[in-house]
C-alpha positions in Angstrom: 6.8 8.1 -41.8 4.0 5.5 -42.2 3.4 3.7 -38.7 4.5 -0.2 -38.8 2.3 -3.1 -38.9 1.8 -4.1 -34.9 1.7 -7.8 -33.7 0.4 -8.3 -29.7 2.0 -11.5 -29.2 1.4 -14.0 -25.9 4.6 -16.5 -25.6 4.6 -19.7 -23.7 7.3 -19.7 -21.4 7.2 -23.3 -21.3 6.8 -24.1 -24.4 8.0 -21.5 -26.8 4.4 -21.7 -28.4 3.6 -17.8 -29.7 -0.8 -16.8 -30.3 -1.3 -13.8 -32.1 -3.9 -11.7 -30.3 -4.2 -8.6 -32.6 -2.9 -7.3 -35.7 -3.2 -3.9 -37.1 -1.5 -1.5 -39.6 -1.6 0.8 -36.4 0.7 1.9 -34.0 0.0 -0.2 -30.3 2.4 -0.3 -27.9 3.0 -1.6 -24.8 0.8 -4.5 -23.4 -0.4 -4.9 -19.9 -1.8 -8.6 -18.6 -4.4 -7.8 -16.0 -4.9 -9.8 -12.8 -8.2 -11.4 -14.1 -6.6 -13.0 -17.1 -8.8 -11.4 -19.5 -7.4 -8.7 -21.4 -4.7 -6.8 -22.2 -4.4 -3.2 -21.9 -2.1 -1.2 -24.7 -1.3 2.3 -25.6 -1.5 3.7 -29.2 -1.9 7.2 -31.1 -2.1 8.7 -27.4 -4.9 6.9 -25.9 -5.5 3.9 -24.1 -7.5 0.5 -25.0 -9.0 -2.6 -23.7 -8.0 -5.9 -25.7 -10.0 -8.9 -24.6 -8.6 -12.1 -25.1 -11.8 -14.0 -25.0 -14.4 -13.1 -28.2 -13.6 -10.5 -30.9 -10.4 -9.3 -29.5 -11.0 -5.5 -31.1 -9.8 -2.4 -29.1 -12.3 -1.3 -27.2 -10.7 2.8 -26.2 -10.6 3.1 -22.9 -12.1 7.0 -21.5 -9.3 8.9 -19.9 -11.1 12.3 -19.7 -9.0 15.3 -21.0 -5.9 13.3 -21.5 -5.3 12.8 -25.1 -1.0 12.5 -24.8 -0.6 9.3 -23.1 2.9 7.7 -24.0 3.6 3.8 -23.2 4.1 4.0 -19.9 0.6 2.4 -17.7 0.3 -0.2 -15.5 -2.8 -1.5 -13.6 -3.0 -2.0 -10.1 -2.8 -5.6 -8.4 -6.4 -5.9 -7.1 -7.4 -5.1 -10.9 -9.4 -2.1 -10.1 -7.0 0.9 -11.0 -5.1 1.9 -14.2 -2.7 4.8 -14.3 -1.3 6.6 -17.4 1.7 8.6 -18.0 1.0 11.9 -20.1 3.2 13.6 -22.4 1.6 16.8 -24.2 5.3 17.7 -25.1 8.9 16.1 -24.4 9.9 16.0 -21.1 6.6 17.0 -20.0 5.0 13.2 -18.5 3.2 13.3 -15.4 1.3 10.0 -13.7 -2.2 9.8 -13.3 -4.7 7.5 -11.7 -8.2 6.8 -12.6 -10.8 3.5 -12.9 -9.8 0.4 -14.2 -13.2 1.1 -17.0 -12.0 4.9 -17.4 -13.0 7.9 -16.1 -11.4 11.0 -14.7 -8.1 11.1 -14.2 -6.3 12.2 -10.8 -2.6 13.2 -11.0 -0.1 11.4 -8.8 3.3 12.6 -9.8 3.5 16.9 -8.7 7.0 16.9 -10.5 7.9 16.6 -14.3 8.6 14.5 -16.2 7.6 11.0 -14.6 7.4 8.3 -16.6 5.2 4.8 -14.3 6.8 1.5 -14.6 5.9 -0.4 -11.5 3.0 -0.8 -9.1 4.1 -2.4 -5.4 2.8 -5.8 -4.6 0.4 -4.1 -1.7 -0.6 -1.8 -4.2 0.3 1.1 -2.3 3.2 2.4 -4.1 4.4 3.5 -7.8 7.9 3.0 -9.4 8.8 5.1 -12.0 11.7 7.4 -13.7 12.1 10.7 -13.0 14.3 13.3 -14.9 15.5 15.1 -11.9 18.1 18.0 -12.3 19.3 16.6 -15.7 19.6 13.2 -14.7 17.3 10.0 -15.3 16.8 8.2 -11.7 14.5 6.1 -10.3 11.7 7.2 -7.5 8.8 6.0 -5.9 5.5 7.5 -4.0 2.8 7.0 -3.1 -0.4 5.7 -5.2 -3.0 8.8 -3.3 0.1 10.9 -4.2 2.5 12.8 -2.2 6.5 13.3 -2.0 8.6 11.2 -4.1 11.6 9.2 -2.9 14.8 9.1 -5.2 16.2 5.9 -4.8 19.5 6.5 -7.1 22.2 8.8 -7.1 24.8 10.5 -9.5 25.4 10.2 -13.3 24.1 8.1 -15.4 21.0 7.1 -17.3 18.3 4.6 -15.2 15.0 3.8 -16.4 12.2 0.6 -16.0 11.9 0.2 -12.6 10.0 -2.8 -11.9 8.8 -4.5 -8.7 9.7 -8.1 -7.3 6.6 -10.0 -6.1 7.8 -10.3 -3.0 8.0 -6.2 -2.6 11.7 -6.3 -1.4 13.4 -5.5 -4.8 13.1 -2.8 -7.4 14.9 -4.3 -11.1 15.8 -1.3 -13.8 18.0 -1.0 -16.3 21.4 2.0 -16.3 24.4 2.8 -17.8 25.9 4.6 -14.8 28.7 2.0 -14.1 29.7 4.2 -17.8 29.2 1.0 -19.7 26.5 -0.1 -22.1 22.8 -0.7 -20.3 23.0 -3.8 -17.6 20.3 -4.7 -15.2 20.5 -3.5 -11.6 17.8 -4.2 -9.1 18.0 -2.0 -5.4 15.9 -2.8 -2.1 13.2 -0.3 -1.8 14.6 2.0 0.8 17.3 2.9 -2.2 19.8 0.3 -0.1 21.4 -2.8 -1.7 22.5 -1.9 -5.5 23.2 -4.7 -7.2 24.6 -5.3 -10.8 22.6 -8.6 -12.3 23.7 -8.5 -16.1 27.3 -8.7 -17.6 26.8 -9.9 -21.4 28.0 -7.3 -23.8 24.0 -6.4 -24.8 22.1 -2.9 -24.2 19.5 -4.7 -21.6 16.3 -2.4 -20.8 13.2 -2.8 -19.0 13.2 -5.6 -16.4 10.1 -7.8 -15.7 10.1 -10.2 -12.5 7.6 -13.0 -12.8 4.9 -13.4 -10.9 6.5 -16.4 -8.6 9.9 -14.2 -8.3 12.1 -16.8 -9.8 12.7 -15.2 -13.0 12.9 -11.8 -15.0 11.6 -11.2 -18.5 13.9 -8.2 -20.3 14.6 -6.9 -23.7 18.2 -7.0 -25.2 19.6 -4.9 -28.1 22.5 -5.3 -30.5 25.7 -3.7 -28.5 26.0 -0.4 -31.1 22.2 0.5 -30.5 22.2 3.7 -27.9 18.9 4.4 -26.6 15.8 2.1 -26.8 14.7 3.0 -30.3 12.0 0.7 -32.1 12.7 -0.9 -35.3 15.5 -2.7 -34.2 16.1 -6.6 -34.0 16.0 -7.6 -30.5 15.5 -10.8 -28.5 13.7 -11.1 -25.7 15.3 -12.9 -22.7 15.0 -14.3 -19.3 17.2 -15.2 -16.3 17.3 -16.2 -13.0 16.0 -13.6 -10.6 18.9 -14.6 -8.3 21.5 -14.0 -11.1 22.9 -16.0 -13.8 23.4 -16.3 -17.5 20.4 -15.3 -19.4 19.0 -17.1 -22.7 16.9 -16.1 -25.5 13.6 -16.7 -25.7 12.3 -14.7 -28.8 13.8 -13.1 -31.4 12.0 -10.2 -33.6 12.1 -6.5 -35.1 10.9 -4.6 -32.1 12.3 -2.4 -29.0 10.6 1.0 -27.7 6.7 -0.3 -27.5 7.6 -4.0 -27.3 7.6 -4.8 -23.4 7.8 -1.2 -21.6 5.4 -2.2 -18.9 5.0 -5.1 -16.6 3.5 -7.5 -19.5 3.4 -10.9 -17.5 -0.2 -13.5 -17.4 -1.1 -13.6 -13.5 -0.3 -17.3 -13.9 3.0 -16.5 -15.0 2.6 -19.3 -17.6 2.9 -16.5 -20.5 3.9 -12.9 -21.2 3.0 -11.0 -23.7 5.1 -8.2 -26.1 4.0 -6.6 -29.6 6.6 -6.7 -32.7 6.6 -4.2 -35.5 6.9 -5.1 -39.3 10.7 -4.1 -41.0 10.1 -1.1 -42.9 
């Protein structure tokens, strides 16, 4: 199957206004804002690359040693100095690894398989991510030099794009464990406080907080989609971070590779997602 035509897009929250960074008959996934402002960072045919926003805008690769299976979950760090990369030679396999924000060598985080990043703490201290752990998708964290992972969920069910509130206090992901169709959750970082935030009849994955905390950037499928496949029609939404009834902000032909990872301008004035061209 020939890859689809890929669109980074930046929105305007205020506005609606959408600026097309980069186009290519490629596959790119998965944009990052960095702190600075400057450029994005995306994912694509297993490697990593450097989009600036000022000048040429082309994909500068980013060197990530002896990993050449990286899948679309990164993140860089909040000081700006640190990227880290989930790899996936084979399915089920991802582990998380640090290295420079320029490239470089790589040092694993994550000792157990597979571990898929989402989030970076506030301090910078601690990662967010999913783990598959005996069979079942929950959400951990650890610590960024490595170490033991906490499981902050419990039971049966499917969880997945953990995501930090600025203020480090909350944790927002997506499940289906109540045994209904995706909703967002978010849960206080010691794994106390679960809380059910979405109730609209849409498969809702992969929660973004804004940078001032008051709202949360998600993706929202048709009700018969299972999964987070791409080439679907999806919208893009945002809500209160203190709960409420969400409303559309974009709509577009999109889903897996479209917002995995935190994707928000420091500012918080924009965000950024990619769409995918209808096949």
């Amino acid at each position: 199957m020939a890859e689809p035509h890929s669109t980074v897009v930046l929105h305007d929250v205020a506005t609606g206004r959408e600026e097309i960074a980069f186009e290519t008959d490629a596959l790119i996934e998965a944009p990052n804002w960095s702190p600075c402002g400057s450029f994005l960072i995306v994912n694509g045919d297993g490697h990593l690359f450097r989009l600036d926003l000022d000048g040429t805008r082309a994909l500068q690769r980013i060197d990530t040693g002896d990993l050449r299976s990286l899948n679309n979950d990164h993140g860089i760090s909040p000081d700006g100095t640190t990227l880290v990369v989930s790899e996936s030679p084979a399915r089920g396999t991802s582990v998380i690894y640090r290295l420079p924000i320029g490239g470089g060598t790589p040092e694993r985080v994550t000792d157990l398989a597979p571990s898929y990043y989402h989030g970076w703490s506030p301090d910078g201290l601690t990662l967010t991510y999913t783990a598959r752990r005996d069979g079942v998708f929950q959400i951990a964290t650890c610590p960024l030099a490595g170490g033991a992972e906490t499981v902050l969920t419990q039971g049966p069910g499917h969880r997945d794009g953990p995501d930090y509130t600025p203020d480090g206090q909350w944790i927002w992901f997506n499940s289906d464990h109540h045994g209904g169709l995706p909703e967002l959750w978010r849960i206080r970082t010691d794994g106390s406080g679960l809380e059910r935030m979405t109730d609209d009849g849409r498969v809702n994955w992969f929660p973004h907080p804004s940078p001032d905390g008051k709202l949360v950037l998600f993706l929202a499928y048709p009700p018969h989609v299972e999964g987070h496949p791409r080439g679907e029609d999806v919208e893009l939404k945002l809500m209160p971070s203190n709960g409420g009834a969400p409303w559309t902000v974009a709509a577009f032909h999109g889903g897996q590779g479209s917002i995995n990872v935190p994707n928000w301008a420091p500012d918080g004035a924009r965000f950024a997602y990619v769409r995918y061209e209808k096949e």
